[in-house]
C-alpha positions, 0 to 999 in steps of 0.5 A, a space after each residue: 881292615 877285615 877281609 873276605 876268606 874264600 873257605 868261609 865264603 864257600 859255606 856261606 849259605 849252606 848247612 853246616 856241623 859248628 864245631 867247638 875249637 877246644 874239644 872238636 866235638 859239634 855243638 848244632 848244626 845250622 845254616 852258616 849265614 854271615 861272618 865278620 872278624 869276630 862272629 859267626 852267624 847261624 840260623 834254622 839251627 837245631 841240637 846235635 843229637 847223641 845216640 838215641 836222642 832226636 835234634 830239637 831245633 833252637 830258635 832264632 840266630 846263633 851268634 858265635 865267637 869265632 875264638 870258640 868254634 869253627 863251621 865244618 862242612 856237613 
């Protein structure tokens, strides 16, 4: 049985940086919407710009493997 966590529980709702596990480095941002024990789901996301550059939104939800990245608080 899969439980609640309270730290991904307190994002919920709220935009977020989704940060790659392996590198650490922000893939987009987007609003953190529902988790369960294998996915995390994102929506109204848009490209991470590097300097100079300008976000370009993603369309539809984001479903990522919780094994790739980790939401981190903007």
């Amino acid at each position: 049985m899969f439980t609640r966590k309270p730290v991904l529980d307190a994002l919920l709702l709220r935009r977020v940086a989704v940060n790659g596990l392996d590198t650490g480095e922000t893939w987009f941002t987007g609003r953190f919407v529902e988790y369960d024990d294998a996915t995390f789901v994102f929506e109204q996301c848009e490209t991470h710009p590097g300097p100079g550059e300008t976000a370009q939104p993603i369309k539809g939800r984001q479903y990522i493997d919780r094994i790739h990245v980790w939401p981190g608080e903007l």
